[in-house]
C-alpha positions as CSV (number, residue, x, y, z in Angstrom):
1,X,123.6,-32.6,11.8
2,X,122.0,-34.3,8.7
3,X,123.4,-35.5,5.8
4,X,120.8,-34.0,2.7
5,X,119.8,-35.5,-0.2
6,X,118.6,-33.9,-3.3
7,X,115.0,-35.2,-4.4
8,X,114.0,-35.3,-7.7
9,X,111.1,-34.7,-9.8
10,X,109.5,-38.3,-10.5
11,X,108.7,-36.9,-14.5
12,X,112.3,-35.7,-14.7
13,X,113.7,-37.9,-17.7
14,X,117.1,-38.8,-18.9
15,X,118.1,-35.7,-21.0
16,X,117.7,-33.2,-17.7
17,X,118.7,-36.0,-15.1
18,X,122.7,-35.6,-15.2
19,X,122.4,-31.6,-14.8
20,X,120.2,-32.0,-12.0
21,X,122.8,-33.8,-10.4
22,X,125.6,-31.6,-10.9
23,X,123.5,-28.8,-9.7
24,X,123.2,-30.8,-6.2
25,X,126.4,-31.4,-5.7
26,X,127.5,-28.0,-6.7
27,X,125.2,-26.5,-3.9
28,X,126.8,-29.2,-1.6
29,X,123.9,-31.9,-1.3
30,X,125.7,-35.2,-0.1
31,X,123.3,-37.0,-2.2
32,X,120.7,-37.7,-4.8
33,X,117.8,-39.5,-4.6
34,X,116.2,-40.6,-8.3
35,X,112.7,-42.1,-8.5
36,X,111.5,-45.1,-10.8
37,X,108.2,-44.2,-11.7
38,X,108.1,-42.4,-15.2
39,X,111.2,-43.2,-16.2
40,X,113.7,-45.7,-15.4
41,X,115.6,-45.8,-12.0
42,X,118.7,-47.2,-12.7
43,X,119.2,-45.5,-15.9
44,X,118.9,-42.1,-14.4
45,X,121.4,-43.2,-11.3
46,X,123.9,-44.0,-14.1
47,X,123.5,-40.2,-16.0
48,X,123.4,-38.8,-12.8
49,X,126.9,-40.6,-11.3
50,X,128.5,-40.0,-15.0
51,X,127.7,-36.5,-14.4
52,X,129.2,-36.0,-11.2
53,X,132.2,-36.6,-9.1
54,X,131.2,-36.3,-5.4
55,X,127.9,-37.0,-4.7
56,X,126.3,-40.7,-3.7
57,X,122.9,-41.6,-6.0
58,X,120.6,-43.9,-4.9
59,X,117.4,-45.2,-6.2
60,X,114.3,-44.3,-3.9
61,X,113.2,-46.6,-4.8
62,X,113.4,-48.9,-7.4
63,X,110.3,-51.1,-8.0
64,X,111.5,-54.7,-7.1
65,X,109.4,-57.4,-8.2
66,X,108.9,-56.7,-12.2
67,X,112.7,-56.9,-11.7
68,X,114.8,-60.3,-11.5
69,X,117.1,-59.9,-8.6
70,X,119.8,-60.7,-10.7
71,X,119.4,-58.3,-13.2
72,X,119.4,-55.6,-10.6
73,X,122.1,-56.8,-8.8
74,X,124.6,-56.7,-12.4
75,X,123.2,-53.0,-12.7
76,X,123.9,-52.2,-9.5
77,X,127.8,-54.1,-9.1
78,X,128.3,-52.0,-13.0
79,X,127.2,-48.7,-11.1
80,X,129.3,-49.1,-7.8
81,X,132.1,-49.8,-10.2
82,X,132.2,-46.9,-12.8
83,X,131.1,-44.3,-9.8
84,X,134.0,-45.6,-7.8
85,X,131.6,-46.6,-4.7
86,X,129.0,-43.8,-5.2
87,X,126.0,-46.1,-5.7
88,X,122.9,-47.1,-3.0
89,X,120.7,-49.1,-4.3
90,X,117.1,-48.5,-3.2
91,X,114.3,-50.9,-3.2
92,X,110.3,-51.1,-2.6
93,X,107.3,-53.7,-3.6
94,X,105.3,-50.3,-4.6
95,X,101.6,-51.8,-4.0
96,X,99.6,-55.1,-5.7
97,X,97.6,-52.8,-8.1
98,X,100.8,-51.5,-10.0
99,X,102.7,-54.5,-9.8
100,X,100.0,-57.1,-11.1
101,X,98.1,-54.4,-13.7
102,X,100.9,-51.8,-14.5
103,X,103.4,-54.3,-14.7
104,X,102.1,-57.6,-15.1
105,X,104.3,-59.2,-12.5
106,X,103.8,-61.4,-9.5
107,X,102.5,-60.4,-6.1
108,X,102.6,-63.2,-4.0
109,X,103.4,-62.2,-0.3
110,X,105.2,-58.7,-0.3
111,X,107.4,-58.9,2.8
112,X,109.2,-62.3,2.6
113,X,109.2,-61.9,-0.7
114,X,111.2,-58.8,-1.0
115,X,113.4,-59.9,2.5
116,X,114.5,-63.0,-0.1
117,X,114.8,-60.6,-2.7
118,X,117.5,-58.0,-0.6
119,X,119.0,-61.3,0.5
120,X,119.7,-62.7,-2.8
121,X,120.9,-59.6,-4.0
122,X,123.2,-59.8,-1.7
123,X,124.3,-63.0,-2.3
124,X,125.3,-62.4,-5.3
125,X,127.1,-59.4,-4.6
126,X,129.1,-61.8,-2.7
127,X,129.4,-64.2,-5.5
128,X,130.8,-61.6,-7.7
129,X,133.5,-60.4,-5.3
130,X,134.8,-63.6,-4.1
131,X,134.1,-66.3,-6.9
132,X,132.0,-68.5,-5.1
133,X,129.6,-70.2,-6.0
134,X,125.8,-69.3,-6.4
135,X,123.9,-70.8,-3.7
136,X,120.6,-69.2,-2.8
137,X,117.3,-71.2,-2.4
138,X,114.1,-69.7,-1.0
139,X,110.8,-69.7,-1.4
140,X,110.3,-66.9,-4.0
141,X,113.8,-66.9,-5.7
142,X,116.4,-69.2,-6.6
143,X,119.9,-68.4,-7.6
144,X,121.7,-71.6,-8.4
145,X,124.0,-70.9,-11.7
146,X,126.7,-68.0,-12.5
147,X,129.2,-69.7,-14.7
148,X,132.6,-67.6,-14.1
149,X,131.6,-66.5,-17.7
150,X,128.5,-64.2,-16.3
151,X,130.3,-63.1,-13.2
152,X,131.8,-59.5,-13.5
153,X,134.6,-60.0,-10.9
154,X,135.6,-58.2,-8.0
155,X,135.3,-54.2,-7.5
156,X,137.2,-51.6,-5.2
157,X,134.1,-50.8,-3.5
158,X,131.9,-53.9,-3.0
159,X,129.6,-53.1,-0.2
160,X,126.8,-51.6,-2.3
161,X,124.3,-50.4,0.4
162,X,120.9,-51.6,0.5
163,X,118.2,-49.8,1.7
164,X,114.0,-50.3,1.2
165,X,111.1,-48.4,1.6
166,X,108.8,-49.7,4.3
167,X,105.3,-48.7,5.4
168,X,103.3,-51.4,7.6
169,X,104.9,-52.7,10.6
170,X,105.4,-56.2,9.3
171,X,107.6,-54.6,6.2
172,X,109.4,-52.2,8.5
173,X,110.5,-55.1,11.2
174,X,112.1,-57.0,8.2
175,X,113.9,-54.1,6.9
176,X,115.6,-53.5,10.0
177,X,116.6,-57.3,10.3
178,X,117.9,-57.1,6.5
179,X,118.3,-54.0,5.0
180,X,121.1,-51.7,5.6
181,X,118.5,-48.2,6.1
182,X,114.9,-48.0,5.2
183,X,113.4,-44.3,3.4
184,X,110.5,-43.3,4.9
185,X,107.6,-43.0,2.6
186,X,106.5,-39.1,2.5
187,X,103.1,-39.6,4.4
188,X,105.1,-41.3,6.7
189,X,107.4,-38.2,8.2
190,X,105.2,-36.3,10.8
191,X,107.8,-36.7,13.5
192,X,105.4,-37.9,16.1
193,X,104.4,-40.7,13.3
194,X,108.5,-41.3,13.4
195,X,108.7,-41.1,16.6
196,X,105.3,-43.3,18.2
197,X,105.3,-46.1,15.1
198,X,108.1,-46.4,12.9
199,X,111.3,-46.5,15.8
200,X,109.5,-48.5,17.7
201,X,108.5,-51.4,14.7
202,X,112.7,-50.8,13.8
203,X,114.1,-51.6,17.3
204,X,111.8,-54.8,17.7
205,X,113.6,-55.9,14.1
206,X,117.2,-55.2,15.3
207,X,115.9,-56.8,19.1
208,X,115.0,-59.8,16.8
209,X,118.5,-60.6,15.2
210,X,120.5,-59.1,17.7
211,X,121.5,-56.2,15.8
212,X,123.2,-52.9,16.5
213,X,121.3,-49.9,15.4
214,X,124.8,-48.1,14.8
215,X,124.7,-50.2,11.6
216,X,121.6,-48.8,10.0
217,X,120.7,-45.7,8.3
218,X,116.8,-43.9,8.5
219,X,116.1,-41.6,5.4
220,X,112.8,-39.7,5.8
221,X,111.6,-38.1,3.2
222,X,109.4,-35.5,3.6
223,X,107.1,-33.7,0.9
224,X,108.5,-29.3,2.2
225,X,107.5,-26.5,0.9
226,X,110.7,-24.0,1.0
227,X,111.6,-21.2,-1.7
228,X,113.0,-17.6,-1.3
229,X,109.6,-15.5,0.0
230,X,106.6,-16.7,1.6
231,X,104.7,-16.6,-1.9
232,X,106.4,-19.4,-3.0
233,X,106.4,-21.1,0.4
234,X,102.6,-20.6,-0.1
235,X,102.4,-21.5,-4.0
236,X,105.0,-24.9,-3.1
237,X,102.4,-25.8,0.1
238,X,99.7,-25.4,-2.6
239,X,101.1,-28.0,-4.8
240,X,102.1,-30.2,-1.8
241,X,98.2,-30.0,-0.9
242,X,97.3,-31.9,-4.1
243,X,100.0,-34.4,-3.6
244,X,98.9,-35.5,0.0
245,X,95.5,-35.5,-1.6
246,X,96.5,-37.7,-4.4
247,X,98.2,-39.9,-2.2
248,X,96.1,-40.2,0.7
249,X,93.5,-41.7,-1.8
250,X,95.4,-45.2,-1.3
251,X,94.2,-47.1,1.7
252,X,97.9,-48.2,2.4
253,X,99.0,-44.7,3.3
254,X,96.2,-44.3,6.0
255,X,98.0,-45.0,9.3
256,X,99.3,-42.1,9.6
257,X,96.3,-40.4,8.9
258,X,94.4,-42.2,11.3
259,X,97.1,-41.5,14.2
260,X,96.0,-38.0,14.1
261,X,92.4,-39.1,13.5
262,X,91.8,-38.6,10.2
263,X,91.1,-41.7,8.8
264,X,87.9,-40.6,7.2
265,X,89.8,-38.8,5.1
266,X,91.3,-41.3,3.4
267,X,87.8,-42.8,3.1
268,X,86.8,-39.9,1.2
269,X,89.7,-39.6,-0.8
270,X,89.3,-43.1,-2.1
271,X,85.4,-42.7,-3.3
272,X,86.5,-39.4,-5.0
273,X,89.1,-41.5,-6.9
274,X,86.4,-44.2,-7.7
275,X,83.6,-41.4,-9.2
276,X,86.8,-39.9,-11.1
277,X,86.8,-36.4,-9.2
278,X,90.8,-36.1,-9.1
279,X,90.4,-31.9,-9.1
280,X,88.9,-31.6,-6.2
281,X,90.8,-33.9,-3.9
282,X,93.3,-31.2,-2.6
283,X,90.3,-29.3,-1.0
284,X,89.7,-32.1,1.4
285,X,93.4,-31.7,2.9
286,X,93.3,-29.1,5.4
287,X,95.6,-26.6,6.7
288,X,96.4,-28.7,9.5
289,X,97.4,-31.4,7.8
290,X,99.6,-29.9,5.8
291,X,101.2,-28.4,9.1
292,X,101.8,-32.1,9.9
293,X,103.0,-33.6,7.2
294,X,104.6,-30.8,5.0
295,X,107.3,-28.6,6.6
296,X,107.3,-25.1,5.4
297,X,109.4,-22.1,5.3
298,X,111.6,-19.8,3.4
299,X,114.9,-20.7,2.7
300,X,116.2,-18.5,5.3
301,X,114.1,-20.4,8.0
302,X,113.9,-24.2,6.6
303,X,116.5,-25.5,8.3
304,X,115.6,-24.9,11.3
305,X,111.9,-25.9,11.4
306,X,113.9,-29.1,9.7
307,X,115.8,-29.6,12.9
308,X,113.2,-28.8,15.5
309,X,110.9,-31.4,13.8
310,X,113.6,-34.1,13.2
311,X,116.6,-33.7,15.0
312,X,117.5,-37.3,16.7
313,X,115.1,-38.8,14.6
314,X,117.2,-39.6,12.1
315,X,120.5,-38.7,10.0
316,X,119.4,-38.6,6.6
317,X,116.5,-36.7,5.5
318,X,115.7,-35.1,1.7
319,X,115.4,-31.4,0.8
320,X,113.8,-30.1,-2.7
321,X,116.1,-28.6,-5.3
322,X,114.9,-25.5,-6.5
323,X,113.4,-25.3,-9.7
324,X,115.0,-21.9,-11.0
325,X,118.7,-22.1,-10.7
326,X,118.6,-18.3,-9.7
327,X,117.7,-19.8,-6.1
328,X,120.7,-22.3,-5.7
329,X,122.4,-19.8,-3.7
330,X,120.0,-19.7,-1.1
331,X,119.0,-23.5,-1.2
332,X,123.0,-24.0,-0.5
333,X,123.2,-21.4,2.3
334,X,120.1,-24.0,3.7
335,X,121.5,-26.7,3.0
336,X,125.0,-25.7,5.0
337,X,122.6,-25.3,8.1
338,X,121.3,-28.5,8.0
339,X,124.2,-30.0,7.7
340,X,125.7,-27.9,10.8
């Protein structure tokens, strides 16, 4: 029914990262996802690929504007090739804060900006298999030069898949005309959110460039709470609790919230940021919340609370790797009935 991709743990570095892998596709995950917050994204897709043989890696998802397109795109064209076509390349903005404070880059205006930026990759992708010349001018980039010098050449497996992570509607109507899938930020998975907002904001982008929706791939990526007894289901739904509470605290993350009427939540969450009480946000998310937004279940039962909440939703979703090794049994057994 789905194909399942392994999360990982955004503080998991490069010395773990390649295990972690091999574990997934051992227990018979199609892919991995690998963040770009602590460490580096596309250093940890490369570990990971070198690890395994099997499994498709993707970056979800790799902050884009700190980045030069071009840069990215020669990372990505040397991972396709060494993985023999096992490479996605995931991209987001990540939000003006970060970008301008935490990395010192320009925000100028996210969503055209980052449609050039998935179009330029692209055409240099195109550059580097066929030869031709560099000609991309926009607005926000410019791609003019490749002497045949710079230009790795052609590879077996040239259509690297692009996918972004969208959360407004304008964002999530260009990724549909652009993109080849779009990942589903985790506050952004209740399936009625899926279902009422984000479908809806993706057809009007394929309506817009008369495109097929055949053609496009929707990861969600849910925040679960799974493990072998309901103790750890209820420890893991614990931990999930202070995530949603973390995140929630960002203003850009509150339509979802306030389509189950919670938007004063958010507003709370915020001011508890601002007077620096981080250890007590978790107390304002309730049970019900979690309910929403965190599916939960032993490892026995997961699959299917995956497939009644999701099923026709989407084809790709992401499940948590267990963090003791003892439990990869079980997490495989779940992971076979997800993909049943």
């Amino acid at each position: 029914m789905f194909e399942v991709f392994a999360a990982t743990p955004e503080n998991m570095g490069p010395a773990d990262i390649g295990a972690h892998g091999a574990r997934a596709e051992a227990m018979g995950f199609d892919g991995l996802q690998v963040p770009d917050a602590v460490h580096d994204g596309l250093l940890l897709a490369a570990l990971a690929l070198n690890a395994t043989t099997k499994l498709l890696v993707g970056t979800g998802v790799l902050v884009a504007f700190p980045r030069s397109p071009m840069t990215v795109a020669v990372a990505s064209w040397d991972l396709q090739k060494m993985s023999g076509g096992r490479f996605e390349l995931g991209l987001g903005t990540q939000v003006k804060a970060n970008i301008e404070q935490r990395y010192s880059a320009r925000w100028d205006s996210p969503v055209p900006q980052l449609r050039e930026y998935v179009q330029s990759v692209k055409a240099i992708f195109h550059c580097f298999q066929s030869g031709e010349r560099l000609q991309f001018e926009g607005e926000h980039y410019q791609f003019t030069r490749l002497q045949p010098f710079f230009n790795p050449g052609p590879i077996d497996h040239p259509d690297i898949p692009v996918f972004c992570g969208a959360v407004g509607p304008d964002m999530t109507r260009m990724v549909a005309r652009v993109a080849d899938g779009m990942i589903t930020h985790p506050t952004n998975t209740p399936p009625e959110y899926i279902r009422e907002v984000c479908l809806p904001r993706l057809r009007a982008g394929f309506e817009r460039d008369g495109r097929d929706p055949a053609e496009f791939r929707l990861m969600l990526g849910p925040l679960a709470a799974t493990g072998k007894d309901e103790a750890t289901v209820a420890a893991e739904r614990e931990k999930q609790r202070s995530l949603l509470g973390f995140l929630f605290s960002t203003p850009a993350y509150w339509p979802s919230l306030e389509l189950f009427g919670w938007q004063d939540k958010g507003r709370q969450l915020l001011e508890m940021t601002r007077s620096g009480n981080w250890q007590g946000m978790a107390e304002l998310v309730s049970d019900e919340m979690l309910d929403k937004f965190v599916p939960s279940g032993s490892y026995d039962t997961i699959a299917g609370v995956y497939k009644t909440r999701f099923a026709g939703l989407a084809g790709r979703i992401t499940f948590p790797m267990p963090a003791d090794p003892a439990d990869d049994k079980l997490t495989a057994a779940a992971i076979a009935r997800l993909k049943d």
